[in-house]
N, CA, C and O of each residue as an XYZ file, in Angstrom:
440
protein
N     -16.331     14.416     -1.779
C     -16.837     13.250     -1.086
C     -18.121     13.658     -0.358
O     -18.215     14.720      0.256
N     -19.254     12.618     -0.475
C     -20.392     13.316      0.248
C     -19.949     12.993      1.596
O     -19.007     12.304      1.987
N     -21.138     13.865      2.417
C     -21.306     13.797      4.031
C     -21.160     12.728      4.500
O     -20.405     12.584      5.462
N     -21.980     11.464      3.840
C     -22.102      9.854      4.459
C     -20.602      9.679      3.947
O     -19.687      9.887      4.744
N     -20.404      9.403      2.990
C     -19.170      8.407      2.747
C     -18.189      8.779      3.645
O     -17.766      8.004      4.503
N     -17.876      9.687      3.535
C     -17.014     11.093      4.832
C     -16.906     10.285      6.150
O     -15.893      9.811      6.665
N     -18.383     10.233      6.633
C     -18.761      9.777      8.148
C     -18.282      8.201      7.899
O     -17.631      7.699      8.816
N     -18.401      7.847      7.389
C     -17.870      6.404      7.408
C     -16.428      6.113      7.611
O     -15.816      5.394      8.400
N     -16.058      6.963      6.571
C     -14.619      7.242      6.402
C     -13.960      7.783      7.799
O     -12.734      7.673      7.843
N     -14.532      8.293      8.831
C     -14.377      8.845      9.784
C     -14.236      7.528     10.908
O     -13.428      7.194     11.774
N     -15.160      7.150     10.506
C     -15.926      5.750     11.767
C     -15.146      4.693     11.769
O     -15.029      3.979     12.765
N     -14.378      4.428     10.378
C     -13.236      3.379      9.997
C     -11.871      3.641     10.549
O     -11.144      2.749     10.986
N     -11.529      5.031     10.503
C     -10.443      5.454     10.991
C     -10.502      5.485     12.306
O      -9.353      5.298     12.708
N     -11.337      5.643     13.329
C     -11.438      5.727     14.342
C     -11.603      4.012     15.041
O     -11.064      3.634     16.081
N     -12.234      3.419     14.399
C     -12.370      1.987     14.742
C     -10.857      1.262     14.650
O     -10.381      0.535     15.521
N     -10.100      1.706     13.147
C      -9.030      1.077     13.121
C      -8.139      1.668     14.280
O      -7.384      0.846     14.800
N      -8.090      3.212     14.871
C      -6.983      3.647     15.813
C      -7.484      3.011     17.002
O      -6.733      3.144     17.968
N      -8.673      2.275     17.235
C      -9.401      1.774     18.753
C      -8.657      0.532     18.976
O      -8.110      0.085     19.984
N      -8.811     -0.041     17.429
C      -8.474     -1.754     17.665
C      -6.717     -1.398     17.649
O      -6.293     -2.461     18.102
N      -5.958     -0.865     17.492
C      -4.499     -0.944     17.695
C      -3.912     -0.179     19.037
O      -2.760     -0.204     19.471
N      -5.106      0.528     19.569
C      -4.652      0.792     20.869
C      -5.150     -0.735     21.838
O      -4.425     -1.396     22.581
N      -6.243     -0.904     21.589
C      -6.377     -1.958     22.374
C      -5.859     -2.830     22.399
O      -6.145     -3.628     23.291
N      -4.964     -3.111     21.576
C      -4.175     -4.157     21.043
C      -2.650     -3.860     22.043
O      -2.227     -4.727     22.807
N      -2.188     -2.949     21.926
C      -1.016     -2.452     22.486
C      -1.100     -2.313     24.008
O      -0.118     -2.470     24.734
N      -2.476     -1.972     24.509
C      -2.445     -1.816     25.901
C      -2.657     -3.206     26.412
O      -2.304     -3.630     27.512
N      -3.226     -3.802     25.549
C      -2.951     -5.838     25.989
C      -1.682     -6.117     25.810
O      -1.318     -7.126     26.415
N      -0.996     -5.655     25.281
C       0.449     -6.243     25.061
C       1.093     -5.894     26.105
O       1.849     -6.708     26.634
N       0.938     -4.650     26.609
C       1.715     -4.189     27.109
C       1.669     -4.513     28.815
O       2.696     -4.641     29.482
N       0.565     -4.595     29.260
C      -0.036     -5.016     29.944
C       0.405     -6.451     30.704
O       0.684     -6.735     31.869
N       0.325     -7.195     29.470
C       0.975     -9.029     29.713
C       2.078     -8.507     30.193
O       2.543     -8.721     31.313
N       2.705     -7.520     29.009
C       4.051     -7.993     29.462
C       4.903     -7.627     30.633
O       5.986     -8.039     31.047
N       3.867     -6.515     31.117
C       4.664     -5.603     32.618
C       3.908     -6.109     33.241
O       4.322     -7.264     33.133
N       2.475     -6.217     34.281
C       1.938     -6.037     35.085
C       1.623     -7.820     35.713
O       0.787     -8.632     35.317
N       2.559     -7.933     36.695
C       2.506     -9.236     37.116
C       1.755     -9.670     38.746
O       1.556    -10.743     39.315
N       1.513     -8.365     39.061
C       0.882     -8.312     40.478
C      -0.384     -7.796     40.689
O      -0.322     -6.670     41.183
N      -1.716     -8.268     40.465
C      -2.827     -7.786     40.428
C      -3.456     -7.711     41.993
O      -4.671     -7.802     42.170
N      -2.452     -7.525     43.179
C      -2.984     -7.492     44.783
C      -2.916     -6.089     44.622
O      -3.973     -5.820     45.194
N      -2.409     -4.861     44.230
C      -2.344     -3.490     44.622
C      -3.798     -2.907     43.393
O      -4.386     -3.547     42.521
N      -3.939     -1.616     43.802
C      -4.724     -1.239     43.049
C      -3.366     -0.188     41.994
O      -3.236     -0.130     40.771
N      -2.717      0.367     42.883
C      -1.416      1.020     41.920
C      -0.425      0.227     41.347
O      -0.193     -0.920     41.727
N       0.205      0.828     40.390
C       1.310      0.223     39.894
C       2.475      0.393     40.521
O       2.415      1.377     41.259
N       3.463     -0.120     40.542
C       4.453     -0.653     41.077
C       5.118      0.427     40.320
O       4.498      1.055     39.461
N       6.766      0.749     40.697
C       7.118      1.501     40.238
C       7.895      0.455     38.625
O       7.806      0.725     37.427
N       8.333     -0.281     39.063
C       8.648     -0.937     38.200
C       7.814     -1.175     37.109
O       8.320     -0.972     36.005
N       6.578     -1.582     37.154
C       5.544     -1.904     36.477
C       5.579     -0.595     35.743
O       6.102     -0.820     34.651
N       5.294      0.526     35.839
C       5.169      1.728     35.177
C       5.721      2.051     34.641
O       5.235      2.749     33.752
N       7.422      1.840     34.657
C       8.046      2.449     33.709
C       8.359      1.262     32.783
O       8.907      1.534     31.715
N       8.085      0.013     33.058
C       7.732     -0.899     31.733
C       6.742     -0.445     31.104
O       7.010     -0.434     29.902
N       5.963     -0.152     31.265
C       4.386      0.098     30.471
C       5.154      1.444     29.677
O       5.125      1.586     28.454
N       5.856      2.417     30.650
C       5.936      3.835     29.729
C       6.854      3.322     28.495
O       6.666      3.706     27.341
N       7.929      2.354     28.898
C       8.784      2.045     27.928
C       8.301      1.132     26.340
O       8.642      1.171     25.158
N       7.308      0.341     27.205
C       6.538     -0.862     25.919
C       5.697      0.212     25.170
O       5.502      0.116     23.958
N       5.102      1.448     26.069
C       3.432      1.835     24.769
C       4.830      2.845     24.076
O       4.685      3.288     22.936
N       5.725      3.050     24.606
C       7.055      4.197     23.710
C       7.325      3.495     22.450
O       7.103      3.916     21.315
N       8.014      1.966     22.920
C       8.554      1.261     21.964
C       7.573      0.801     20.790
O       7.951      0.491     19.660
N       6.192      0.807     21.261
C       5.216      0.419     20.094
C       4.834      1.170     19.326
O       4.776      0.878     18.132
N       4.378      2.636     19.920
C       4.343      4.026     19.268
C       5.536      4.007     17.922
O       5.467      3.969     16.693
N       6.424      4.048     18.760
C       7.917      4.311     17.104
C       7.746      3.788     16.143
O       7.824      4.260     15.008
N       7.287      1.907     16.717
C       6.947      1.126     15.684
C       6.044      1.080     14.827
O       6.013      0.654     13.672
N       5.050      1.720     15.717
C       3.642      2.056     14.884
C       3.867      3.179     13.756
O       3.705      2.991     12.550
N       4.323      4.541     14.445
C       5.077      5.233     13.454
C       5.794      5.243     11.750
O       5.517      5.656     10.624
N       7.108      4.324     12.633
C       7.792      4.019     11.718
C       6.782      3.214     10.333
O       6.854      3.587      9.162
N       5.923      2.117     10.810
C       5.203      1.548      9.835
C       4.491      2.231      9.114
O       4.413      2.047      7.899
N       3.802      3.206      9.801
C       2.940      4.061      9.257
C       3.476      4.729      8.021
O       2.783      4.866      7.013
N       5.210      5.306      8.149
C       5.809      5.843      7.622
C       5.790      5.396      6.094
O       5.642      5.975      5.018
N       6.050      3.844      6.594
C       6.902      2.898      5.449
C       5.290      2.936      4.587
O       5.431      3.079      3.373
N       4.136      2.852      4.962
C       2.938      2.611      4.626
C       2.287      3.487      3.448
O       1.642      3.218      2.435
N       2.827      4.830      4.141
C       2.195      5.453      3.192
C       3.167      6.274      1.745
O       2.699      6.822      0.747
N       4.654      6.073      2.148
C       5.561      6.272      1.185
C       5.358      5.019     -0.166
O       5.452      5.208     -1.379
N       5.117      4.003      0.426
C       4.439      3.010     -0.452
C       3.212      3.024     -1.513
O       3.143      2.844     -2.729
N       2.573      3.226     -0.816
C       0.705      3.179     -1.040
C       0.623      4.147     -2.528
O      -0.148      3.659     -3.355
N       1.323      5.457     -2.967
C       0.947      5.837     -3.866
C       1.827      4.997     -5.269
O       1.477      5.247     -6.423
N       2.896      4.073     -4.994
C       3.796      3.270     -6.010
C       3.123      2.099     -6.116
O       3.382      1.438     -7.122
N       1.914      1.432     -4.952
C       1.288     -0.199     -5.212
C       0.324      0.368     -6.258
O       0.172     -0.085     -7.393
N      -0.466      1.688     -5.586
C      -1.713      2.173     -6.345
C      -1.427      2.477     -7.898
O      -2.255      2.090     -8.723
N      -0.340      3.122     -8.290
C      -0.040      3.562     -9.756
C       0.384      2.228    -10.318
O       0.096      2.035    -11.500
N       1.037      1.255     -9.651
C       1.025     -0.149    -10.079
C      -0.187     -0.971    -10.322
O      -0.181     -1.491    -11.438
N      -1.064     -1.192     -9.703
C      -2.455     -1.331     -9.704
C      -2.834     -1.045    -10.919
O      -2.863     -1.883    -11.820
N      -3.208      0.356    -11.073
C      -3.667      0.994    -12.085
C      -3.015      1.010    -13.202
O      -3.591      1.347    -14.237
N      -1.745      0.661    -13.193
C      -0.913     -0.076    -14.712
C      -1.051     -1.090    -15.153
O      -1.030     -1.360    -16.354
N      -1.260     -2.022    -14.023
C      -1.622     -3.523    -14.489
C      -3.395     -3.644    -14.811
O      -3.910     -4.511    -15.518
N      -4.123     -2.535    -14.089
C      -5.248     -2.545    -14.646
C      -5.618     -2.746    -16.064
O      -6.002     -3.697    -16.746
N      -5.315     -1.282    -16.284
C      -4.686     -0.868    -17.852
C      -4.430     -2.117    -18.297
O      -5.280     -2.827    -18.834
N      -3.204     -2.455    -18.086
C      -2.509     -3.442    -18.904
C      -3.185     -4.588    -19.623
O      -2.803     -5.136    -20.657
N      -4.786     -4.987    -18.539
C      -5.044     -5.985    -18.695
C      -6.355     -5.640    -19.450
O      -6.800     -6.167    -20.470
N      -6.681     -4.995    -18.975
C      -8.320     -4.073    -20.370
C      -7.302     -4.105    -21.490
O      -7.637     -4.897    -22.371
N      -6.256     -3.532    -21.698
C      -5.674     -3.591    -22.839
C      -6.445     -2.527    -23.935
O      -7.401     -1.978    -23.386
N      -6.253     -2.113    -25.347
C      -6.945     -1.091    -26.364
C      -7.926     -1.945    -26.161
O      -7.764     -2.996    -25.540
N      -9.186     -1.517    -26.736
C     -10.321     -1.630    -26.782
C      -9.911     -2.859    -28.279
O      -8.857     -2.736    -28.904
N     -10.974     -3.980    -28.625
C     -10.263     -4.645    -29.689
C     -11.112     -4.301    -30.504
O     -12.129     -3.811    -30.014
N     -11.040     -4.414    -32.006
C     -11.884     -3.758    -33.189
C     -12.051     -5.115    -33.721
O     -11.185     -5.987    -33.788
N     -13.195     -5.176    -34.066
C     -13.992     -6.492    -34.864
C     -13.061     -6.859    -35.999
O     -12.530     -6.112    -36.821
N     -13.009     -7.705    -35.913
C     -12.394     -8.848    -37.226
C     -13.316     -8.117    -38.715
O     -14.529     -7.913    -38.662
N     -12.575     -7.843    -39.807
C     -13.029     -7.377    -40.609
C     -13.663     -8.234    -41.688
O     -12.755     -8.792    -42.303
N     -14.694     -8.520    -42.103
C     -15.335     -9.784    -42.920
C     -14.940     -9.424    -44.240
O     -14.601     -8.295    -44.592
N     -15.010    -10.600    -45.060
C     -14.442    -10.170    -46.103
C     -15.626     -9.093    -46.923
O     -16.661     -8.892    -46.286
N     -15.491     -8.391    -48.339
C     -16.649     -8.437    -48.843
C     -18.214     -8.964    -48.602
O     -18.592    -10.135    -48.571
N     -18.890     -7.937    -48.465
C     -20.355     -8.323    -48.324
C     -20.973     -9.078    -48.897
O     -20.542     -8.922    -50.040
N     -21.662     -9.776    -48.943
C     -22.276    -10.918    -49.662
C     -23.628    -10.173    -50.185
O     -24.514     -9.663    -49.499
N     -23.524    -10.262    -51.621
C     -24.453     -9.193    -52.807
C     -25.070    -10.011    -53.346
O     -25.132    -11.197    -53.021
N     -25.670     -9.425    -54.344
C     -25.995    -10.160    -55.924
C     -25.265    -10.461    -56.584
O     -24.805     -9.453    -57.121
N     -24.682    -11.566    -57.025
C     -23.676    -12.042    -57.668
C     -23.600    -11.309    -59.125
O     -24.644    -10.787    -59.516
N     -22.741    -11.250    -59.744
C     -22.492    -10.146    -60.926
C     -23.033    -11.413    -61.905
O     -24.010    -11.312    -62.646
N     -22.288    -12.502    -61.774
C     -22.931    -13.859    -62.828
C     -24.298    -14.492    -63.116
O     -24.737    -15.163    -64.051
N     -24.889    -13.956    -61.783
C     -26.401    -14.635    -61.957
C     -27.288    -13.688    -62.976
O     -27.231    -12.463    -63.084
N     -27.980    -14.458    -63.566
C     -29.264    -14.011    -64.599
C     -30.211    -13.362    -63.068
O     -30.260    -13.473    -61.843
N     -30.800    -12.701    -64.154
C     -31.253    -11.549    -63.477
C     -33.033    -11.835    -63.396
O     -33.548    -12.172    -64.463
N     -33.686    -11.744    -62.526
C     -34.887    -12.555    -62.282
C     -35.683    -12.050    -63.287
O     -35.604    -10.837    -63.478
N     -36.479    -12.738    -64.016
C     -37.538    -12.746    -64.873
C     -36.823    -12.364    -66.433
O     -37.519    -11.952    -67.361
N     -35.302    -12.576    -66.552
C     -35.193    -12.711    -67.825
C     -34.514    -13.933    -68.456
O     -34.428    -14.028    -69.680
């Protein structure tokens, strides 16, 4: 893989782990933190948050799991039905006999 495609490949993965944290710390967030007068968290508040980013982690995990045990059985599927659908290459319809000098015709200038 060259250098660029690489770096991209890098920049995607990192963008996609940004947008699912940010995603989780909004969730998590709604769902514990109901008192915005303190600058600290509550004790309560905290160990909701430790428990929600725990419970999302596993989940994230676990998916991840299911994701990539998958991914090489859609891909070889993919690539069967690819196949399948290019199909052999097709070979031209065979014409009959070439079209000649007829064996019956008189023969020019006699």
């Amino acid at each position: 893989m060259d250098p660029a495609a690489e770096h991209r490949q890098q920049l995607r993965s990192l963008r996609d782990f940004l947008l699912v944290y940010n995603r989780m710390t909004e969730l998590c967030f709604r769902h514990c933190v109901c008192n915005l007068n303190y600058r600290l968290l509550t004790g309560r508040e905290e160990s909701c948050l430790d428990s929600c980013a725990a419970r999302l982690v596993r989940a994230n995990h676990r998916l991840m799991g299911a994701y990539v045990g998958l991914v090489p059985a859609l891909l070889q599927r993919r690539a069967a039905e690819h196949d399948a659908a290019a199909g052999p290459p097709a070979l031209p319809a065979s014409p009959g006999p070439a079209p000649g000098p007829a064996e019956d015709a008189p023969a020019a200038g006699t």
